[in-house]
C-alpha positions as CSV (number, residue, x, y, z in Angstrom):
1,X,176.3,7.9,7.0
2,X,178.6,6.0,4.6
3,X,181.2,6.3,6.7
4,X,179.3,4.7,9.4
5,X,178.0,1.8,7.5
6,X,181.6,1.4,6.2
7,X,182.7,0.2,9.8
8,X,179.8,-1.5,10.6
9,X,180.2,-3.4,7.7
10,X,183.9,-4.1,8.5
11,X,183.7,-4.9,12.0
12,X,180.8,-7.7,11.2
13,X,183.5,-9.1,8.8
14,X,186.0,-8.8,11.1
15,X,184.0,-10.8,13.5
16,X,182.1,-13.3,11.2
17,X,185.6,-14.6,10.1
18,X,186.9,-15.0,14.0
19,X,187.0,-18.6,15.0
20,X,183.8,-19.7,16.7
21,X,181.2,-22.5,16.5
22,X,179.9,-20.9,13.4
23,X,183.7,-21.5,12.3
24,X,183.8,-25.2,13.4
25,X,180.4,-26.0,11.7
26,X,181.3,-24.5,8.5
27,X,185.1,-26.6,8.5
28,X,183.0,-29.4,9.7
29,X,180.5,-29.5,6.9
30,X,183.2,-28.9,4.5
31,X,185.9,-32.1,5.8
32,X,182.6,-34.1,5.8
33,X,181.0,-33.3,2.8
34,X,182.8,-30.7,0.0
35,X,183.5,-27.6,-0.5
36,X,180.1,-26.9,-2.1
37,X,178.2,-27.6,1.3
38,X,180.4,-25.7,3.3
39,X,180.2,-22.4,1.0
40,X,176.0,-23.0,1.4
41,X,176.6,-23.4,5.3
42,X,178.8,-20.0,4.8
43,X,176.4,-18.5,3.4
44,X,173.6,-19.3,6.0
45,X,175.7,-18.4,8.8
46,X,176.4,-15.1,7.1
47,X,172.9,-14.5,6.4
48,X,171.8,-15.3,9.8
49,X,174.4,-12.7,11.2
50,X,173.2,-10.0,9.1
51,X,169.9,-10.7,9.9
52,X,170.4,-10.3,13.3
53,X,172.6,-7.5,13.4
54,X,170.3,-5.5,11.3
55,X,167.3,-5.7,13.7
56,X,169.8,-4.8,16.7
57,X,170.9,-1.7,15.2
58,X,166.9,-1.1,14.5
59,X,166.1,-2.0,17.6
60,X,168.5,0.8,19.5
61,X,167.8,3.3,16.7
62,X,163.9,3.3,17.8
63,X,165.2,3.3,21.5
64,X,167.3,5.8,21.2
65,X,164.6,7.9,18.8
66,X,161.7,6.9,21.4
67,X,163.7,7.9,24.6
68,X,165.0,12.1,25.2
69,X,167.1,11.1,27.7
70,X,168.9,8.3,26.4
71,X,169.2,10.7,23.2
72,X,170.8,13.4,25.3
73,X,172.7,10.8,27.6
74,X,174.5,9.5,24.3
75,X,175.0,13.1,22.7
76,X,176.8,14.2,25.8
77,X,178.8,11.1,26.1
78,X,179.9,11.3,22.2
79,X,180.4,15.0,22.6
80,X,182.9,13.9,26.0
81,X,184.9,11.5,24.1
82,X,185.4,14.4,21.7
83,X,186.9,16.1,23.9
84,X,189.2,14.0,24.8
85,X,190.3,13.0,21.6
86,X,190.9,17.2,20.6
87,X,193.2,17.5,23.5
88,X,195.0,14.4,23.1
89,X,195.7,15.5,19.3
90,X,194.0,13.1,17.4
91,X,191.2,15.7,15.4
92,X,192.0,14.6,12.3
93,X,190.5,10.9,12.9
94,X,187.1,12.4,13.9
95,X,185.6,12.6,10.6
96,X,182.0,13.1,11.9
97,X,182.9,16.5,13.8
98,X,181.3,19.3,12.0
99,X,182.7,22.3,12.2
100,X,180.6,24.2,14.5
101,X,181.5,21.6,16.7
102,X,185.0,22.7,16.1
103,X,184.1,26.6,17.2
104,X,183.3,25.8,20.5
């Protein structure tokens, strides 16, 4: 689960710090104002993100929890791509495999 949140957490960053209108709005309020206005505008852009990240992940969590077949659909996709990732040798970068998962 740590693991998980880890990336999550790292690909928002990844993508909050692309260039975008968020971007030109921060740089904006910075030029026209200071520095202090554009670290608040930062900060409410970053909040906003988070906020809406969070209830997208909810939202596909109950979907996925609420819906069998999507569940399965998912499982045996996830289970497909690793598959091919054991025969194209990369095991070692599938650090949520357990290892009856391994047996089979």
């Amino acid at each position: 689960m740590t693991e998980k949140l880890v990336l999550v957490v790292t690909v928002t960053a990844l993508c909050m710090i692309s260039p975008g209108p968020d971007m030109l709005l921060v740089m904006r309020n910075t030029l026209v104002r200071d520095r202090h206005y554009g670290a608040l505008t930062a900060l409410g852009v970053l909040t906003g993100n988070l906020i809406h990240i969070g209830y997208c992940v909810v939202g596909i969590a109950v979907l996925v929890s609420r819906n069998p077949v999507l569940f399965q659909v998912l499982r045996v996709r996830r289970r497909n791509l690793s598959d091919l990732s054991r025969h194209s040798g990369f095991e070692e970068c599938e650090p949520w495999r357990r290892s009856t998962d391994l047996q089979r």
